[in-house]
C-alpha positions as CSV (number, residue, x, y, z in Angstrom):
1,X,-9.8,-11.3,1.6
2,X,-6.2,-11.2,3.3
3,X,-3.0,-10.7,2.2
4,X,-0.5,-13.0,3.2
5,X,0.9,-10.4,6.3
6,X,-3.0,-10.3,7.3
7,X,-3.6,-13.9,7.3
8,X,-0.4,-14.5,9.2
9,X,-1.5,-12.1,11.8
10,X,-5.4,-13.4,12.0
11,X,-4.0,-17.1,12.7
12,X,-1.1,-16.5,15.3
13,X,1.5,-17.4,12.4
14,X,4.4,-15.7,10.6
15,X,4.1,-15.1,7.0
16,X,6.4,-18.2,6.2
17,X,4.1,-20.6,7.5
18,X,1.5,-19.3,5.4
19,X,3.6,-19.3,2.3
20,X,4.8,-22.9,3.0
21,X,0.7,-23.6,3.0
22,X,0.3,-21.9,-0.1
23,X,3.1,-23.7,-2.2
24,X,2.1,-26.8,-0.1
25,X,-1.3,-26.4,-2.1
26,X,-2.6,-26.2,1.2
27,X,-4.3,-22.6,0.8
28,X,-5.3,-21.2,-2.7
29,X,-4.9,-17.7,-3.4
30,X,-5.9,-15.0,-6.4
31,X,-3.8,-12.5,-7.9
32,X,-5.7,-8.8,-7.2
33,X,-5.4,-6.4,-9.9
34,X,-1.9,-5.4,-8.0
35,X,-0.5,-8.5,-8.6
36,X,-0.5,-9.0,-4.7
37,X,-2.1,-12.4,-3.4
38,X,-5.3,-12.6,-1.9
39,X,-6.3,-15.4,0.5
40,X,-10.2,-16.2,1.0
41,X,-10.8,-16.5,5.1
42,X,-12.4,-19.5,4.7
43,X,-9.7,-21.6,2.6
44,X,-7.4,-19.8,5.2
45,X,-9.6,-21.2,8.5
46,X,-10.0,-24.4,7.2
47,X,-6.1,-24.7,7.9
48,X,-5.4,-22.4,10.7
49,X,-8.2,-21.8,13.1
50,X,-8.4,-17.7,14.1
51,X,-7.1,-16.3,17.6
52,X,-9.4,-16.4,20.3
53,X,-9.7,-14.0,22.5
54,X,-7.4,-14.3,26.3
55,X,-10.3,-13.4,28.3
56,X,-12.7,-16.0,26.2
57,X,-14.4,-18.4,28.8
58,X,-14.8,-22.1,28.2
59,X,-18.5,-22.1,29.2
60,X,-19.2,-18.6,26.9
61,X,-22.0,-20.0,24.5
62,X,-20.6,-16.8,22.3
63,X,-16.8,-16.6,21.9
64,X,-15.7,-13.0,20.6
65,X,-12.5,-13.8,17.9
66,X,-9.7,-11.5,18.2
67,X,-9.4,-9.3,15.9
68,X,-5.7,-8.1,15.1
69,X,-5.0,-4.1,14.4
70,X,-3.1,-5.2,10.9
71,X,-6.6,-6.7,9.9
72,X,-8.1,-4.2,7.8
73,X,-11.3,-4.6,4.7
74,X,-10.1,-4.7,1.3
């Protein structure tokens, strides 16, 4: 799950276009028992694609996603 700085960072966006998504109904998130809002990858992808990688080839039949240093597992 991401929070809303993590899904931000995982789709090249700042946090207020994710939030504009989320009251948009765009996105759905969950409360955690923190009362901070989770977003599922997938609801979040279906939106906003992930960052590829620079270096990714057109022709690579295996494209490696970039994975930002603010990405952590909850």
């Amino acid at each position: 799950m991401y929070t809303i700085a993590t899904a931000a960072a995982a789709v090249g966006r700042n946090k207020t276009a994710i939030l504009r998504a989320i009251k948009a109904g765009k996105i759905s998130v969950e409360k955690d028992e923190n009362g901070e809002w989770q977003i599922d990858p997938a609801d979040l992808h279906r939106i906003y694609p992930p960052l590829r990688n620079a270096s990714m080839r057109a022709n690579d039949m295996h494209p490696q996603l970039h994975q930002s240093p603010l990405l952590t597992p909850v």
